[in-house]
Structures are given as structure tokens and as C-alpha cells.
C-alpha positions as CSV (number, residue, x, y, z in Angstrom):
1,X,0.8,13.4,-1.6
2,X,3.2,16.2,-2.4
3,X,6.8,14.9,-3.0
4,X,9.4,17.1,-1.1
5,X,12.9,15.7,-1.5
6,X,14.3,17.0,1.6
7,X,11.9,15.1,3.4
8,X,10.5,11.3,1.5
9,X,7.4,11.0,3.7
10,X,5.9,10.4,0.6
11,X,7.5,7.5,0.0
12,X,7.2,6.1,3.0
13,X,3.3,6.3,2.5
14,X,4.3,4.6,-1.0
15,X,6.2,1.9,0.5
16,X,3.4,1.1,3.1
17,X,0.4,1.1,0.9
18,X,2.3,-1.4,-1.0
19,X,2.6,-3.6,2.0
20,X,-0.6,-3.4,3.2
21,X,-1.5,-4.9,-0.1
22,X,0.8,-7.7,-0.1
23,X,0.3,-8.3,3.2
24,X,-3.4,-9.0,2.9
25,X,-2.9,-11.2,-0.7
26,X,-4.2,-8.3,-3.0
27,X,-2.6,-7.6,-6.8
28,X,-0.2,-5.1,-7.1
29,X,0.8,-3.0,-10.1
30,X,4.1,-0.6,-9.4
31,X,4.8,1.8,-11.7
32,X,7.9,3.4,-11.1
33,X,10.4,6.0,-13.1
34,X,12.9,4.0,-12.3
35,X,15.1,1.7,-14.9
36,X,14.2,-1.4,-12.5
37,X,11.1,-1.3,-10.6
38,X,11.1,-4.6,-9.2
39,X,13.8,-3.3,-6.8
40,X,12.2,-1.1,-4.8
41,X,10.1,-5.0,-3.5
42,X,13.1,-5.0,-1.4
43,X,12.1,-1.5,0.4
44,X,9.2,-2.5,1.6
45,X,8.7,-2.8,5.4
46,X,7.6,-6.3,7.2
47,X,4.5,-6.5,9.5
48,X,5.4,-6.7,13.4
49,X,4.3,-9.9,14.5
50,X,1.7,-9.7,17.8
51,X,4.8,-10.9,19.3
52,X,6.6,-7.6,18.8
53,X,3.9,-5.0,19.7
54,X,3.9,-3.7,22.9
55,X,1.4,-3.9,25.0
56,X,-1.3,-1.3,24.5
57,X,-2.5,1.1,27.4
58,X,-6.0,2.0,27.7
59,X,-6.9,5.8,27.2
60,X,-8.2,7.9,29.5
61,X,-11.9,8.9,29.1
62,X,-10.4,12.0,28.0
63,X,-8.6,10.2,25.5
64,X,-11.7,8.2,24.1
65,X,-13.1,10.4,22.1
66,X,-9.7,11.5,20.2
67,X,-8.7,8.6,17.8
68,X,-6.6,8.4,14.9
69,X,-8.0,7.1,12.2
70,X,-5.2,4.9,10.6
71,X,-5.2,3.5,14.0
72,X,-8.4,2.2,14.4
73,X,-7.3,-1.5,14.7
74,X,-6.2,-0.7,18.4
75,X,-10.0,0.0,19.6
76,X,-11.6,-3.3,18.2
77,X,-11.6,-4.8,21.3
78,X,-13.2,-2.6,23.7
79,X,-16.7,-3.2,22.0
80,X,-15.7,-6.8,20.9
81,X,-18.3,-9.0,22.7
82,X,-21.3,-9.3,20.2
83,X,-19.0,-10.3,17.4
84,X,-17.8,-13.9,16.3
85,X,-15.1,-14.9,16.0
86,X,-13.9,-15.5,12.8
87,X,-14.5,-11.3,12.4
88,X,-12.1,-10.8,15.0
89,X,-9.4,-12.9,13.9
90,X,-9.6,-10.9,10.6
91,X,-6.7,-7.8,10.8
92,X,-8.1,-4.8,8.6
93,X,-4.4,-3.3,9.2
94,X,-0.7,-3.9,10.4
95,X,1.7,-2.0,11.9
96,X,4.8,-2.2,9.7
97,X,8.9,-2.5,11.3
98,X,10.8,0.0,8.7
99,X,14.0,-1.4,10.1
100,X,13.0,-4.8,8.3
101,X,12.7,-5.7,4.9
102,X,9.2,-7.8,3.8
103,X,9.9,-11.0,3.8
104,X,10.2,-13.3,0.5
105,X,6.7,-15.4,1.6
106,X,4.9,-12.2,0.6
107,X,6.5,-11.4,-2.3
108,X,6.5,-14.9,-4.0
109,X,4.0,-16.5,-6.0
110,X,1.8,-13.1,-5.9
111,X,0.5,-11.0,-9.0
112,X,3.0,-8.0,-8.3
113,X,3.7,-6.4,-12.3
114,X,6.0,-3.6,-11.8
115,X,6.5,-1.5,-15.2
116,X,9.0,1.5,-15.7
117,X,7.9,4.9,-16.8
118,X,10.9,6.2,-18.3
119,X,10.1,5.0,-22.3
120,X,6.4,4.6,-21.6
121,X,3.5,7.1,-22.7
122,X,0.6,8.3,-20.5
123,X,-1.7,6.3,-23.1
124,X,0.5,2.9,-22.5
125,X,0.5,3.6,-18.8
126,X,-3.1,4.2,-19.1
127,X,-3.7,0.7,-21.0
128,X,-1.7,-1.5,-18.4
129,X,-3.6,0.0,-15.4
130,X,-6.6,-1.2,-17.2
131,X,-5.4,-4.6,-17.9
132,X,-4.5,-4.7,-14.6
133,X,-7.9,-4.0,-13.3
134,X,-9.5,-6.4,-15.8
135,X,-7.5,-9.0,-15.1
136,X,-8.3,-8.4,-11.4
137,X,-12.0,-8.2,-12.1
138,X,-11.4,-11.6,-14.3
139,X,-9.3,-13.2,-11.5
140,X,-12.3,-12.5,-8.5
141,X,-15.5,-12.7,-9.7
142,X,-16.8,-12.6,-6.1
143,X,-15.1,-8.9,-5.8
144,X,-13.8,-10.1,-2.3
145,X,-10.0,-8.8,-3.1
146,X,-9.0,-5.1,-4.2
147,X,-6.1,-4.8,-6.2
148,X,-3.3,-1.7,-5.6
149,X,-2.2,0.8,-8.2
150,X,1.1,2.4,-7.3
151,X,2.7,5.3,-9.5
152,X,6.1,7.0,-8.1
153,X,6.7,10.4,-8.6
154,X,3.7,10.5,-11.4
155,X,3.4,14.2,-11.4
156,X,6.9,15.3,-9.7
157,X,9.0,18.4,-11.3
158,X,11.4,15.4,-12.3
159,X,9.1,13.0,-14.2
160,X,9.1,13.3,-18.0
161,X,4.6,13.9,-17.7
162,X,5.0,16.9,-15.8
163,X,5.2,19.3,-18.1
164,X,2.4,17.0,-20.7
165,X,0.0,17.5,-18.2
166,X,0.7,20.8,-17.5
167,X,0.4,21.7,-21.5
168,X,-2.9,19.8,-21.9
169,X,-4.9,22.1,-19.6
């Protein structure tokens, strides 16, 4: 995603991927240029409860054949009958409230490592997303839970690898 300061859509992506992960119990590792990573947990945006969404309207036939793709979640139930129901009760993704913080129940007691970037080189970097993949690996031998990698502003203008990476090619 190409960071534009004018306008952080960027970092809303960031901020929901991370979510999404929490959410749905999977190990994070945020890597961040900033001094104290761990304080950008409290940017993250909560889930809407079922309670909150508004009820749905059903498209047009028109309609049926355009569908957005993050967005899937909405159609599940229109060809819902042949499955059981333990796969239905299973949410793939959430719609997140950017007004609300994520609450503490997602954030405690999970395998969240955020580093900094600012005194770290690309070959430390490199060894703690490894780790963290190992350690993942280790951790579900079944492979039933991905883990997340997040890097901020990895090859922004401002960050200190910009102009490495540009030098090695």
C-alpha cells in the first residue's frame, strides 16, 4: 500500500489487519518506527457486535452479480441450507467501529511482540520475523492458526531502510 500523508488510508488498512488478527486469536508481530510500538494497540478499532449492524437489504438481481470482495461475509446466507451448523457460526470477517477502541479482552493474554525499527537493522528485523514464524509453527503443530506480520512505514521516504534498499539494487 503506498503511504500518502495527506491521506492515512494506509494505516487504516494497518490498523484493521491487526484487528482482524486479534480478533480471531491469531499471533501478532508489530513492527513499528516508532519509539513505543505497543501504543499504537490502543488504535485499533473494536468489532461491531450483531447487535450494532444494521440490518442488511437484499440486492437486486442486478445487484447479484456485483460483490465486493472484502465483503463476502454478507452473502453466506443466501446459499446457507446444505451447510451445518457449526460452519455457519464460524465469522471469516468483522466489520470494525473506528470510533471505538479494541477492547482489553483482545489484547490481553495474546502473543502480540511489537519491536521498534528505529535502532534495528534489516538483518535483526529479518531474524525476529523468523522467530516469530517458528515460534508460531512450534506453538500449532496442527497449522489451524496464521500468525500476522505488521511493518509500518517499511519502505516510506521517512524510514531510515529506504534509501538501503534503494542502494542494494
Amino acid at each position: 500500500v503506498m503511504e500518502d500523508p495527506e491521506a492515512p488510508h494506509h494505516m487504516l488498512l494497518l490498523r484493521n489487519f491487526m484487528a482482524q488478527g486479534l480478533v480471531h486469536n491469531q499471533p501478532l508481530l508489530y513492527a513499528s518506527p516508532a519509539k513505543e510500538p505497543k501504543g499504537f494497540l490502543g488504535t485499533l478499532p473494536n468489532p461491531i457486535s450483531p447487535k450494532d449492524e444494521k440490518p442488511r437489504d437484499h440486492a437486486t438481481q442486478q445487484d447479484k452479480g456485483l460483490r465486493i470482495a472484502w465483503q463476502y461475509k454478507k452473502y453466506f446466507g443466501e446459499n446457507q441450507e446444505g451447510h451445518d451448523s457449526r460452519d455457519a457460526k464460524h465469522e471469516y470477517c468483522n466489520d470494525f467501529d473506528l470510533r471505538k477502541p479494541l477492547e482489553r479482552q483482545f489484547l490481553g493474554g495474546k502473543n502480540i511482540d511489537c519491536i521498534s525499527t528505529i535502532d534495528l537493522t534489516l538483518d535483526t528485523l529479518r531474524e525476529r520475523c523468523f522467530s516469530f514464524l517458528v515460534q508460531n509453527a512450534r506453538n500449532n503443530t496442527a497449522m489451524s492458526c496464521a500468525g500476522r506480520i505488521a511493518i509500518q512505514s517499511f519502505c516510506a521516504p521517512q524510514c531510515a531502510y529506504f534509501d538501503k534498499m534503494r542502494t542494494r539494487n
